[in-house]
C-alpha positions in Angstrom: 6.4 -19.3 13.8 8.9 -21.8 13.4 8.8 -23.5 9.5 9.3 -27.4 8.9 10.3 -29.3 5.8 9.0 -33.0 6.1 10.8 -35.7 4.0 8.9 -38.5 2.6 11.3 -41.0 0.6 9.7 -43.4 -1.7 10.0 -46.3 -4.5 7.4 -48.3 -6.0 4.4 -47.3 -3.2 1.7 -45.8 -5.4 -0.6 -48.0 -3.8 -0.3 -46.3 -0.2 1.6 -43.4 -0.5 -2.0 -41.3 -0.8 -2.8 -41.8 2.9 0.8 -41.3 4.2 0.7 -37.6 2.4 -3.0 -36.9 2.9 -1.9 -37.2 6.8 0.6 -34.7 6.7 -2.2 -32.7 5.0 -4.2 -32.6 7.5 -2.0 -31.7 10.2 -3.6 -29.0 12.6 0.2 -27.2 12.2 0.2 -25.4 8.6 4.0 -23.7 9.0 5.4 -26.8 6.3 6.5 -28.2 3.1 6.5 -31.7 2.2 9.4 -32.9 0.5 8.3 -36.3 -1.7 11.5 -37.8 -2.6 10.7 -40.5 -4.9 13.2 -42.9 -5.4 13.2 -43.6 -9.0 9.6 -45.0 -8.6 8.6 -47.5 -12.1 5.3 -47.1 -10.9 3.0 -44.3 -10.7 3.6 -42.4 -7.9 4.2 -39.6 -9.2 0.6 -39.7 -11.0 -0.7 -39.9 -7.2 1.1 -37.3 -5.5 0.2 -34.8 -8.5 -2.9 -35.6 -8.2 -3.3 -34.6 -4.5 -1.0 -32.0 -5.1 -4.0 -30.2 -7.1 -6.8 -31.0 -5.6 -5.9 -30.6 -1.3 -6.2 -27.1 -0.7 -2.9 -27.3 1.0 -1.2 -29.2 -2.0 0.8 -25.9 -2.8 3.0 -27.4 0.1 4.2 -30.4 -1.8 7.1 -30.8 -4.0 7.9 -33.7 -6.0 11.4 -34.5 -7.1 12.4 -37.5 -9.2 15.5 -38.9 -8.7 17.2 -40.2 -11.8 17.3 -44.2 -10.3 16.9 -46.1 -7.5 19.7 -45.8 -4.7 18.1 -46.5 -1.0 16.6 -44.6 1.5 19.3 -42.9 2.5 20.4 -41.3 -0.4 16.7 -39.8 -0.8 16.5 -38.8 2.7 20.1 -36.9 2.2 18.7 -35.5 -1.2 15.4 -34.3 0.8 18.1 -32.6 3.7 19.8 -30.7 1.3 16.6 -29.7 -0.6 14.9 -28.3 2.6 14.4 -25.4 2.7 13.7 -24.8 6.8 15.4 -24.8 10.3 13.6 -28.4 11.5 13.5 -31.1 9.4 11.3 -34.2 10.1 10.6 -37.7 8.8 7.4 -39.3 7.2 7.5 -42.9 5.8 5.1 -43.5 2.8 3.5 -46.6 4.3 2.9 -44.6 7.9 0.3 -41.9 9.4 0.7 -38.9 11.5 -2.3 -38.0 14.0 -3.5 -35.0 12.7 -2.0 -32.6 16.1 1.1 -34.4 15.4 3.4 -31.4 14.4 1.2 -28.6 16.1 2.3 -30.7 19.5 5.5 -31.2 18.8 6.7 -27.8 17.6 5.3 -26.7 20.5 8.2 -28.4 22.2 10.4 -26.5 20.1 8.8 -23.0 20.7 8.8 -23.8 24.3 13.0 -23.8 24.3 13.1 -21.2 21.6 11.6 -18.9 24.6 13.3 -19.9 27.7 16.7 -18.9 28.7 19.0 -21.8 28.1 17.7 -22.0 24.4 17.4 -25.8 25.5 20.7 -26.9 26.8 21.1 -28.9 30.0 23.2 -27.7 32.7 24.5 -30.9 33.6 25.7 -32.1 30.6 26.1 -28.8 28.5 24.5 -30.9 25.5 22.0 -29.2 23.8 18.7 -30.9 22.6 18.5 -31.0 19.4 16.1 -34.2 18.8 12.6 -34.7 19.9 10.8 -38.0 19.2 7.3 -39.7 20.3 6.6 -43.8 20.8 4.8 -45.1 17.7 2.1 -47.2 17.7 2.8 -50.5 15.3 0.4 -52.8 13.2 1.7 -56.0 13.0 0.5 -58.6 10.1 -2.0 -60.7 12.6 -3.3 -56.8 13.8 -2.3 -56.6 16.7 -0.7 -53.5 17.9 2.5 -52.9 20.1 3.6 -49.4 21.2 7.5 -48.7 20.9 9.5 -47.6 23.1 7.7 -50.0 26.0 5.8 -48.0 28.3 8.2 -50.3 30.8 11.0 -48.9 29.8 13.5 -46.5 31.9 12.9 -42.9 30.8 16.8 -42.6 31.1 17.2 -45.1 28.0 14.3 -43.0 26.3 16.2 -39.4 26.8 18.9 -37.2 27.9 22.3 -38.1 26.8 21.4 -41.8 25.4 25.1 -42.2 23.7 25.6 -45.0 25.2 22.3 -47.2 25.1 21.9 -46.3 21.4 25.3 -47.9 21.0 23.3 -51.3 21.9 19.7 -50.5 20.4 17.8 -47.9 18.6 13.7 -47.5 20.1 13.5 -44.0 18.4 10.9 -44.5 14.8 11.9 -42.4 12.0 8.6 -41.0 11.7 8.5 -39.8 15.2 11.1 -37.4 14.8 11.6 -33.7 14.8 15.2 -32.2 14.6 17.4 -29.2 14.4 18.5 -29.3 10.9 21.8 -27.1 12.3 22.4 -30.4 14.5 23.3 -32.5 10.7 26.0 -30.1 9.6 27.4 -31.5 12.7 26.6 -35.1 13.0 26.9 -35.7 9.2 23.9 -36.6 6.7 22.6 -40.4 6.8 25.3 -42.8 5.7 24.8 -43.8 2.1 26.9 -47.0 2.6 23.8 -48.5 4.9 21.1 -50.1 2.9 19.3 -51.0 6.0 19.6 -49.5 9.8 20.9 -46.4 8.5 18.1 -44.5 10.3 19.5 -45.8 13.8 23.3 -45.1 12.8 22.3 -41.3 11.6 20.2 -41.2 15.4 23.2 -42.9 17.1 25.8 -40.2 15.9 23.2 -36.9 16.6 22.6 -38.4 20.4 26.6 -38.3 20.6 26.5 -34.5 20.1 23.0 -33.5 21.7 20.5 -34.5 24.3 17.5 -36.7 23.3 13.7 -35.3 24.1 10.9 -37.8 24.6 6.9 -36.7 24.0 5.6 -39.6 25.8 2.2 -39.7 23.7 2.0 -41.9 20.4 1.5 -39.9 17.6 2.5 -41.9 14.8 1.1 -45.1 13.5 3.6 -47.8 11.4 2.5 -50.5 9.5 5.3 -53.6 9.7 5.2 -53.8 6.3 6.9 -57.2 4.4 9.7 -55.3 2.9 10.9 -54.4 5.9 13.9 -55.0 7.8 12.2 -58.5 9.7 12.0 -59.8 6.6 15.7 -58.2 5.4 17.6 -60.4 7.3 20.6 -60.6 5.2 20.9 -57.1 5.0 19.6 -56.7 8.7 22.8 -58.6 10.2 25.3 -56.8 7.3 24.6 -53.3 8.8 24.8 -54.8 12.0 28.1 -55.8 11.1 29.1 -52.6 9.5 27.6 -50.7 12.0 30.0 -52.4 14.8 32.8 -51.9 12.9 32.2 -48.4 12.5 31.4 -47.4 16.3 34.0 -49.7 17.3 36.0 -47.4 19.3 32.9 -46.5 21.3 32.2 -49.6 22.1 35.3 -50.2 23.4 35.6 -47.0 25.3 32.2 -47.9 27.3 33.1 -51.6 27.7 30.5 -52.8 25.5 32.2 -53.9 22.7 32.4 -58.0 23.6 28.4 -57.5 24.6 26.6 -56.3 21.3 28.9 -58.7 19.4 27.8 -61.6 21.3 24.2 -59.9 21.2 24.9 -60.4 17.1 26.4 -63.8 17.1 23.5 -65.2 19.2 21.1 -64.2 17.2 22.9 -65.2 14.4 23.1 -68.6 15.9 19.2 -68.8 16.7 18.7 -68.4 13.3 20.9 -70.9 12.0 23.5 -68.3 10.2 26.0 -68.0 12.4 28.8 -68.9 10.0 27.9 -66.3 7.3 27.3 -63.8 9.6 30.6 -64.2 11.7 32.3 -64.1 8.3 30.6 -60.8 7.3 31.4 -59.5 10.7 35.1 -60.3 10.4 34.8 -58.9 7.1 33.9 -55.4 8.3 36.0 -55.2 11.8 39.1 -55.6 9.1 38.3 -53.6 6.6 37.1 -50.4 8.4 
C-alpha cells in the first residue's frame, strides 16, 4: 500500500490547529505520517499537538518540528518536503478539515494508475499525471458556503495539461491536493521569495511538466479566515507582480502576456491603487 506524508505548516494557531490535525486523524486511510511544521509559533501550539500526539491512538503518526523563527509558509512547506519521508506528499492547512474518506478516496486514484499499463501517462500529450486535486468547499465570514472550482466550469480548465490557464488563474486549494513527490525534484520546491500566492506558482510550474487529475467530489472544507490573502492585499498584488515577471516568457509565448497584466491593473484600479501597484509591477518586469 502506497505511504503518504501530510504537511501541515503553522504559526500562532493554537486555537484551531486541534481540529485541522484531529481530521487527518480520523482519516479512514491509516498508510501516513503527519508532518506539523510549526513556524516558529510564540504560542502554544506545540502544547496542543503534543497533547493529541499522546492521547489519539494514531498520534504515533505525528511529528512536530520547530523551526528556529518565523519565515512564511513556504519555507515550512519546503522544510516538511524534504523531511518526508514517503513517495506522495499532500497538503493540510491548520485552519481547514479533511472528510474523514478523504485520502482512502484519493489514493485510490493513485493505486488505480499504479496498476494499469501506462503507469498514468496520456497518449496524447505524453505528460504524465502527477497531481490529483478535489473542489473545496469554502466558509465565508457571513456563513455562507461556495464550492471552488465552479461546478460551471470547463472540465478542460479543471484538468489535463492546464499550462496555460494556470498562467491566468489558479482554482486548485492546497488542501486538496495529492502529488508525486518525484514530480518536485523536477518542478522545484515552493518559491521562498513568495510570501503570498506561492502555492499557485509551485502548482503552475508542476502542471508545466505533468497532467492535472480532477476528483470531482468536495472533500475538503476551508475557512476564509482574516489573515488571508483577501485581506493581504498589498502582498496579494506584489506576488502578482513578481509572479508575472517571472512567467513572463510564457506569457508571451501563449499571447497572454498584455491580458493578465491588464487583468492586474484593473483591479488595481477598482481598488484605488493603481499607481503603487503599476510601480511595483515595473519594479519586478525590470529586475527579473
Amino acid at each position: 500500500m502506497n505511504h503518504v506524508s501530510i504537511i501541515i505548516p503553522t504559526y500562532n494557531r493554537a486555537n484551531v490547529i486541534e481540529n485541522s490535525i484531529q481530521s487527518i486523524l480520523n482519516q479512514t486511510y491509516h498508510e501516513y505520517e503527519l508532518l506539523i511544521i510549526d513556524d516558529g509559533s510564540t504560542d502554544n501550539t506545540e502544547d496542543v499537538v503534543n497533547s493529541l500526539a499522546s492521547t489519539s491512538t494514531a498520534g504515533n503518526r505525528i511529528r512536530y518540528i520547530k523551526m528556529p523563527e518565523n519565515k512564511g509558509v513556504a519555507v515550512a512547506r519546503n522544510e516538511g518536503i524534504r523531511q518526508a519521508h514517503y513517495d506522495y506528499i499532500a497538503f493540510q492547512d491548520s485552519d481547514d478539515y479533511w472528510k474523514p474518506d478523504k485520502l482512502e478516496k484519493q489514493m485510490a486514484y493513485f493505486t488505480g494508475i499504479s496498476s494499469g499499463s501506462d503507469s498514468g501517462t496520456s497518449t496524447t500529450t505524453g505528460l504524465k499525471t502527477a497531481l490529483l486535486y478535489c473542489p473545496y468547499e469554502c466558509q465565508k465570514q457571513d456563513s455562507s458556503t461556495i464550492l471552488v472550482p465552479d461546478k460551471n466550469m470547463p472540465l478542460s480548465e479543471k484538468q489535463g495539461n492546464i499550462y496555460e490557464y494556470m498562467l491566468r488563474r489558479n482554482t486548485i486549494g492546497t488542501p486538496c491536493v495529492i502529488l508525486r513527490k518525484e514530480c518536485i525534484e523536477k518542478a522545484g520546491l515552493f518559491n521562498e521569495n513568495l510570501r503570498c500566492l506561492e502555492d499557485w506558482e509551485f502548482f503552475l510550474r508542476i502542471s508545466k511538466h505533468y497532467e492535472i487529475a480532477f476528483q470531482d467530489e468536495p472533500l475538503v472544507k476551508v475557512n476564509l479566515s482574516t489573515d488571508g490573502v483577501s485581506h493581504n492585499i498589498s502582498g496579494y498584488y506584489e506576488a502578482r507582480c513578481h509572479m508575472l515577471a517571472l512567467h513572463k516568457n510564457a506569457l508571451l509565448k501563449y499571447g497572454i502576456f498584455e491580458d493578465v497584466t491588464n487583468d492586474i491593473l484593473e483591479s488595481a484600479q477598482q481598488l484605488g491603487i493603481l499607481q503603487q501597484v503599476s510601480q511595483i509591477m515595473q519594479y519586478y518586469l525590470l529586475n527579473n
